[in-house]
GULO-769806 format. One record per residue (C-alpha): x, y, z; residue number from 1. Coordinates in Angstrom, 1 decimal, padded with zeros to 4 digits. Layout:
N
((X Y Z) NUM) ...
% end
This chain:
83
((105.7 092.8 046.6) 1) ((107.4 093.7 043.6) 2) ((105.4 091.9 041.5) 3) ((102.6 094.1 042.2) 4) ((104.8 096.9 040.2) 5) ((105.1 100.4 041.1) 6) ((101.7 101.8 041.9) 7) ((099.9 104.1 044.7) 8) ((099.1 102.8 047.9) 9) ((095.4 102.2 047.4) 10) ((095.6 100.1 044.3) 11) ((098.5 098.2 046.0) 12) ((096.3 097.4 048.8) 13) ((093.4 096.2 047.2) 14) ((095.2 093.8 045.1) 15) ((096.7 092.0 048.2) 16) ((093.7 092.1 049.4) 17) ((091.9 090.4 046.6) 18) ((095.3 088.1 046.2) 19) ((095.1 087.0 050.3) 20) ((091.0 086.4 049.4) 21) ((092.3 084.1 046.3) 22) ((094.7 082.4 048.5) 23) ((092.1 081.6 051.6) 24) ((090.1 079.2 049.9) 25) ((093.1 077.6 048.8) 26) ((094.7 077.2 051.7) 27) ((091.7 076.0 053.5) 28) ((091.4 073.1 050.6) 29) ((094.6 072.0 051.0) 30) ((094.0 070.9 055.2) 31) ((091.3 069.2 054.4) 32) ((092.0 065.3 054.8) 33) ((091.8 063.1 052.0) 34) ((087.9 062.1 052.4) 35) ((086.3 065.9 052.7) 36) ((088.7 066.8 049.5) 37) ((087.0 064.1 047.4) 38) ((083.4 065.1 048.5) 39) ((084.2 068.3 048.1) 40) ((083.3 068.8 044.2) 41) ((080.0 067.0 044.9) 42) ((079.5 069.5 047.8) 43) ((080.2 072.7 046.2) 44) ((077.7 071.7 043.7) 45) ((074.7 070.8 046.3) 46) ((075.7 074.0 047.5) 47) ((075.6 075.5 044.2) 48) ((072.3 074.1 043.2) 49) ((070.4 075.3 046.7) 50) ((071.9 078.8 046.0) 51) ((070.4 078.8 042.1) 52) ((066.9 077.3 044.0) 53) ((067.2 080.0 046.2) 54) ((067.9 082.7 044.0) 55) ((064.9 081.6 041.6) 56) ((062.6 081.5 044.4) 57) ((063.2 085.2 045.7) 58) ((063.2 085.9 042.0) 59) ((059.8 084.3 041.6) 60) ((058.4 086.0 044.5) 61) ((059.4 089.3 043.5) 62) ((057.4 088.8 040.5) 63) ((054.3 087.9 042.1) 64) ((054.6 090.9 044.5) 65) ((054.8 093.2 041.6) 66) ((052.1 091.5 039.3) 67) ((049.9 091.5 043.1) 68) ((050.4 095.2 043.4) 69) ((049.4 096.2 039.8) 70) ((046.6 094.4 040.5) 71) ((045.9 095.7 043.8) 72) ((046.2 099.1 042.0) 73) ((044.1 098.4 039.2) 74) ((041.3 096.4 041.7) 75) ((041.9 099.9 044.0) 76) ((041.3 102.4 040.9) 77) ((038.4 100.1 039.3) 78) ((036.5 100.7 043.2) 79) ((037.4 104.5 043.6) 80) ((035.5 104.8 040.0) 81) ((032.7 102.8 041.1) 82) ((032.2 105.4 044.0) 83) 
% end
């Protein structure tokens, strides 16, 4: 691995690492028969789309937790002065 240059064994390790991780996908694509290879683009971005969904959802009900708890809180302090 010379190309890596001349470096500790840490660093040296983690960027095999990250090159072998780089290389998986790669490899993976490449036995895929000629059909899955030309849905693939379309799948990735189905895929790609849920994950946005999903990630706007959870975002969206984080959100509403927080706005329910302030006003929770305020509904909580509003009673307490009331008593």
């Amino acid at each position: 691995m010379e190309f890596l240059g001349n470096q500790s064994a840490q660093p040296r390790t983690m960027k095999c690492q990250i090159l072998a991780q780089e290389a998986l996908p790669i490899a993976l694509i490449e036995t895929l028969d000629d059909n899955k290879k030309s849905n693939l683009p379309h799948n990735l971005s189905q895929r790609a789309e849920e994950i946005k969904a999903e990630v706007l959802n959870l975002m969206a009900t984080d959100e509403l937790y927080e706005r329910l708890l302030e006003h929770l809180d305020r509904y909580s302090k509003t009673v307490n002065l009331r008593r």
